[in-house]
C-alpha positions in Angstrom: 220.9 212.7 217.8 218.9 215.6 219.6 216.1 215.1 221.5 213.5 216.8 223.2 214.2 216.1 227.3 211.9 217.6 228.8 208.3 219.8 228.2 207.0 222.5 230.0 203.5 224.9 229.3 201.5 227.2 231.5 198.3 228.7 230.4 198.1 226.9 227.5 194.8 225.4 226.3 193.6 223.4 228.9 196.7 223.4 230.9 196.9 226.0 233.8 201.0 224.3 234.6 202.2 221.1 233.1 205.3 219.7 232.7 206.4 215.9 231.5 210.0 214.6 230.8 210.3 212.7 227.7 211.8 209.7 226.3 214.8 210.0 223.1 212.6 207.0 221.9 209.1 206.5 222.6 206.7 208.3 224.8 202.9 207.8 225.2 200.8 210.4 226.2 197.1 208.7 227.5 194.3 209.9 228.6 190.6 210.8 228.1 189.4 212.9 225.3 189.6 216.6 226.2 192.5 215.6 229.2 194.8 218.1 227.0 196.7 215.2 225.0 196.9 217.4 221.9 197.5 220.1 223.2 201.1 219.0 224.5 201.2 218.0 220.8 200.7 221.4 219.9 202.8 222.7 222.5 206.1 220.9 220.7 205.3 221.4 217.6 205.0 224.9 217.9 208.6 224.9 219.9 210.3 222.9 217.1 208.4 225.2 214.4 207.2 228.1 215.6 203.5 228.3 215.2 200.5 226.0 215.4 199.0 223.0 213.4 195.9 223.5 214.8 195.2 227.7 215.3 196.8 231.2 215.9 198.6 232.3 219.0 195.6 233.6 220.3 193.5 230.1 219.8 196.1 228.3 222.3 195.9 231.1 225.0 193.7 229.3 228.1 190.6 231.0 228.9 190.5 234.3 230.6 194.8 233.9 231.3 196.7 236.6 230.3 199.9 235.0 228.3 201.2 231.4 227.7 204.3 230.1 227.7 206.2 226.5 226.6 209.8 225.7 227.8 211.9 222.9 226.3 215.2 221.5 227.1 217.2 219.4 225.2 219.6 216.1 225.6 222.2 218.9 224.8 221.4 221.1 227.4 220.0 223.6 224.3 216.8 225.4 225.5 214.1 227.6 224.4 211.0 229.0 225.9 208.1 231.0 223.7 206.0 233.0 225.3 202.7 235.3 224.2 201.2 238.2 225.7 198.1 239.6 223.8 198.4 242.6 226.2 201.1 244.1 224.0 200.9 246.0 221.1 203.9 244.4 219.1 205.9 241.7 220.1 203.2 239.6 221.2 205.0 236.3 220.7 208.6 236.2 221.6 210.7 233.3 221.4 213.9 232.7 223.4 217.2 230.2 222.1 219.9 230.0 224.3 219.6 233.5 225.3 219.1 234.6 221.9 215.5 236.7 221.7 213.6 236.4 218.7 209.7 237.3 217.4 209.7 234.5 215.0 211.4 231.1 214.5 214.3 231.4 211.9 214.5 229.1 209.8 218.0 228.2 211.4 216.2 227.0 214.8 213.5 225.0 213.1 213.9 221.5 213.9 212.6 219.1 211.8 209.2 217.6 212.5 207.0 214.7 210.9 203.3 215.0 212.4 200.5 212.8 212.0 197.1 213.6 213.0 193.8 212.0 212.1 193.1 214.3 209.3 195.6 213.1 207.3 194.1 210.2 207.3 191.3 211.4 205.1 194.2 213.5 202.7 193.1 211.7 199.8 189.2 211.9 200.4 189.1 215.8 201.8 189.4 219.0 199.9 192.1 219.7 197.6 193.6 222.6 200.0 194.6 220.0 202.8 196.8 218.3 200.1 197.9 221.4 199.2 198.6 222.3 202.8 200.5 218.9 203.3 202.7 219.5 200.4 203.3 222.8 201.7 203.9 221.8 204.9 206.8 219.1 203.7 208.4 221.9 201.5 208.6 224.6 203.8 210.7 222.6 206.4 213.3 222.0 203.8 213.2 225.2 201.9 213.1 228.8 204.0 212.5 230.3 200.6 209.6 228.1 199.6 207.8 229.5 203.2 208.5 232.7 202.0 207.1 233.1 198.8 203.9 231.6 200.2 203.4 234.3 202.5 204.2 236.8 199.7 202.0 234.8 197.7 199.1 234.8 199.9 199.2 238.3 200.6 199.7 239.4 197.1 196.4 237.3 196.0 194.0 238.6 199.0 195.4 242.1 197.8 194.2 241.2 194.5 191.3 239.6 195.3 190.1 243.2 197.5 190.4 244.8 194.2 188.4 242.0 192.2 185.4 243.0 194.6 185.8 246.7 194.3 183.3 248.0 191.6 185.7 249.6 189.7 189.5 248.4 189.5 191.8 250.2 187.0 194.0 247.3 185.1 197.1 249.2 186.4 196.4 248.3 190.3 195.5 244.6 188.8 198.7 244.0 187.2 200.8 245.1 189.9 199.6 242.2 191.7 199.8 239.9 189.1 203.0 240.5 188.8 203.9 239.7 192.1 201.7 236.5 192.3 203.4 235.5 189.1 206.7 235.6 190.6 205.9 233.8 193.6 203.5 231.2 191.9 206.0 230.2 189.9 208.7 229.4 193.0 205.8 227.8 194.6 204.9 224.9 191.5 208.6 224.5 190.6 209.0 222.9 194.1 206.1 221.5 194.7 206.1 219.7 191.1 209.9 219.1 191.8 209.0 217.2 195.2 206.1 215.7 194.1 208.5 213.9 191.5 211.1 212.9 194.5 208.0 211.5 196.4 206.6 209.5 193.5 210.1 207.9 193.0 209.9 206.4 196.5 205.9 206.2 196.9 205.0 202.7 195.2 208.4 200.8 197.0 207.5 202.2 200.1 204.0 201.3 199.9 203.9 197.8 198.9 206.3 197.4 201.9 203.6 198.2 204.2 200.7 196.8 202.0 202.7 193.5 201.3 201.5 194.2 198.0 202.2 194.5 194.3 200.0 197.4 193.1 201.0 200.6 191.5 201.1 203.9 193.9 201.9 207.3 192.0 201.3 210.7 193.1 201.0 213.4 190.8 201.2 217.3 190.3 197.3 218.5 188.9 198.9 220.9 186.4 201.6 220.0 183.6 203.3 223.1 182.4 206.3 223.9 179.8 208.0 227.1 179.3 208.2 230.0 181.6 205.8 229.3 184.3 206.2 232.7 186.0 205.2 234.6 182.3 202.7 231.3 181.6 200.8 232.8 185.3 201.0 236.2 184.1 199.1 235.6 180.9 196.2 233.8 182.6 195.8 236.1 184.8 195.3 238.5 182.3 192.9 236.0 180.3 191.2 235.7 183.3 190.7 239.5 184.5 187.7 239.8 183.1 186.0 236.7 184.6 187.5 236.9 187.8 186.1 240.7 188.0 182.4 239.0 187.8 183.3 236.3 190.4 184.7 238.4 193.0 187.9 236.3 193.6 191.0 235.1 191.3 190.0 231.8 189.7 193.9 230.7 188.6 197.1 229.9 190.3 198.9 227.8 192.7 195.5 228.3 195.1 194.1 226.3 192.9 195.9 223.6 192.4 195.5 219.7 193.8 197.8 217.0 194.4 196.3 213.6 192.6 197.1 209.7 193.5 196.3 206.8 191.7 196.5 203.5 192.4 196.6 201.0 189.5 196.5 203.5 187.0 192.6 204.7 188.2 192.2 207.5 190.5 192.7 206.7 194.4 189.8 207.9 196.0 187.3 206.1 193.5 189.2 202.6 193.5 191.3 202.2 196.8 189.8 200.5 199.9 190.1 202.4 203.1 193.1 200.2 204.6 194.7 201.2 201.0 194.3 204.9 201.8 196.0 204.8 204.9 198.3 202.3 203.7 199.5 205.2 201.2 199.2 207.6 203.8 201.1 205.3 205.9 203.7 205.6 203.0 203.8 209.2 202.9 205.0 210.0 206.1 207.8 206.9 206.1 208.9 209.2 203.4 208.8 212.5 204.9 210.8 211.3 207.3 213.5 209.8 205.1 213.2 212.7 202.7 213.8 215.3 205.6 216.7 213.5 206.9 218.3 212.5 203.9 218.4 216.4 202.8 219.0 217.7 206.5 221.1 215.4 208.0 218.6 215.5 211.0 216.5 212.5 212.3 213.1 214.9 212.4 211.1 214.1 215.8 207.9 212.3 215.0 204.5 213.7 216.7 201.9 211.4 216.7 198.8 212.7 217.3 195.2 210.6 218.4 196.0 208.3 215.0 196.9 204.6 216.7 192.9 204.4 217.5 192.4 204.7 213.8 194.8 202.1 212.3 195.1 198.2 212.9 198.3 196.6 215.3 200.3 196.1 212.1 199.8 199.5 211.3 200.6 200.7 214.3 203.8 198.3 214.8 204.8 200.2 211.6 205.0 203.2 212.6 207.1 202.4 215.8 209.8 200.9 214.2 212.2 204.3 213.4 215.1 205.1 215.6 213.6 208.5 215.9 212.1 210.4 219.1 208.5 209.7 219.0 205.6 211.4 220.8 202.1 209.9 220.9 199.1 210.9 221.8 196.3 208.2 222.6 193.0 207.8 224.3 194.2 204.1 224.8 197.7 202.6 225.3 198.7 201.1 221.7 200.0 197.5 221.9 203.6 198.5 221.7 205.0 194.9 222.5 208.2 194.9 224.3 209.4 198.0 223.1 210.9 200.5 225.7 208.6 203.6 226.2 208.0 206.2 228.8 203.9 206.4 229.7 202.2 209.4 230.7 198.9 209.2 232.1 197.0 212.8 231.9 
């Protein structure tokens, strides 16, 4: 199994030079808030993934410093090292593997990651583009083609959406970009209605586990469709043209779209207590982890982030019983038992 040995950042958030070694099982990082907990966090996950949960490059740099840089060494002697310089004109991020230089993370030198941070906490309560932004999240670190076609997807709808605001757009330049939004809207609700359907096989077993109940857990996808999807996007974009010419902005597609739970057959958010929530929640991420290995082979490492504070001791027991490197974050030491774990105090 490979694990992250050892940490390593300079200039980077509130960290002038930092370095901790870490444990292949369970390692606590404490202190007060704003002692730079997260940001060490932050600092893995963008080694394992390449960028940010939290911000851009630029949002990490540490005030008035003039690049940053994260090293990491592995229990196989691998190593890599990221570095950004906002002085330079391209380049600005470059990311070293064994030697190997690089100005973004491939997806063949992601490593698999399973965060939790307080916000997802609130996933089923907050606005329908953080569910979309977990799902996302999930499917892009299985499928390099899924991350893809949301960039191109992205790009293609603020393109469109520029036009939209113009006074006058001919239909021409409109249905260039429809076409490619379209294309990549499709890819993007085959997989996320495709893993929302692995998930909800898994969600309700894996819930009443934690819950020690017998209720009924289902997640679902907030659009049904039948036929060509791709041609199906096409057509209501072209429904829409007129409307979305008034509004400023295009009112259809995978933007759109939400990601819906119930929970004994009414809707989550207006029946479940809050220990249900995060009970499902809870749920989720047991399953992103499984899910991840099960199609990677790879035990993903587990960043916890500031979340023990929020759940109860069996909660948090919960969480610590994977064989899988985990990394927490906490302004108080969680009652972790007898189990083996390396402390760092900040």
């Amino acid at each position: 199994m490979t694990v992250v040995k050892k940490l390593s950042v300079q200039n980077f958030r509130s960290h002038d030079s930092f370095a901790i070694n870490l444990s292949p099982k369970i390692t606590v990082i404490t202190g007060a808030n704003g002692s730079g907990k997260t940001s060490l966090i932050e600092a893995l996950y963008i080694a394992l993934q390449g960028s940010s949960f939290k911000g851009s490059d630029h949002d990490v740099l540490s005030h008035d410093c003039p690049w940053w840089r994260i090293d990491v060494e592995f229990n196989n002697h691998a190593k890599r090292t990221i570095t950004y310089d906002p002085s330079l004109l391209t380049g600005r991020k470059k990311i070293t593997v064994d030697d190997k230089v690089m100005y973004r993370l491939s997806a063949k030198y992601k490593y698999p990651v399973v965060l939790f941070e307080p916000d997802d906490l609130r996933l089923l309560h907050g606005s329908p583009s953080r569910r979309r932004q977990f799902i996302d999240r999930f499917i892009s670190q299985l499928d390099p083609i899924y991350l893809n076609s949301l960039h191109k997807y992205e790009r293609a709808l603020k393109q469109r959406n520029n036009l939209l605001k113009r006074q006058y757009s001919k239909p021409d330049e409109l249905f260039a970009w429809d076409v490619t939004i379209s294309e990549h809207g499709s890819y993007i609700i085959e997989k996320r209605i495709a893993f929302i359907e692995q998930i909800n096989n898994k969600l309700n077993d894996a819930y009443n586990i934690i819950a020690k109940s017998h209720d009924i857990v289902s997640i679902h996808y907030s659009h049904t469709y039948i036929g060509d999807i791709k041609q199906k996007i096409l057509n209501d974009l072209h429904n829409h043209r007129e409307r979305d010419m008034l509004l400023g902005f295009t009112g259809i597609g995978p933007h759109r779209h939400d990601v819906i739970f119930r929970f004994n057959e009414s809707p989550a958010v207006e029946v479940a207590s809050r220990g249900e929530v995060r009970s499902i929640v809870l749920a989720l991420k047991f399953l992103e982890v499984d899910i991840i290995e099960q199609i990677t082979d790879i035990k993903p490492i587990i960043l916890l982030d500031d979340v023990f504070s929020e759940l109860d001791d069996e909660r948090q027991n919960q969480l610590l019983i994977s064989g899988n490197q985990t990394i927490i974050s906490s302004v108080k030491l969680p009652d972790i038992g007898k189990k083996v774990v390396t402390i760092i105090k900040l």
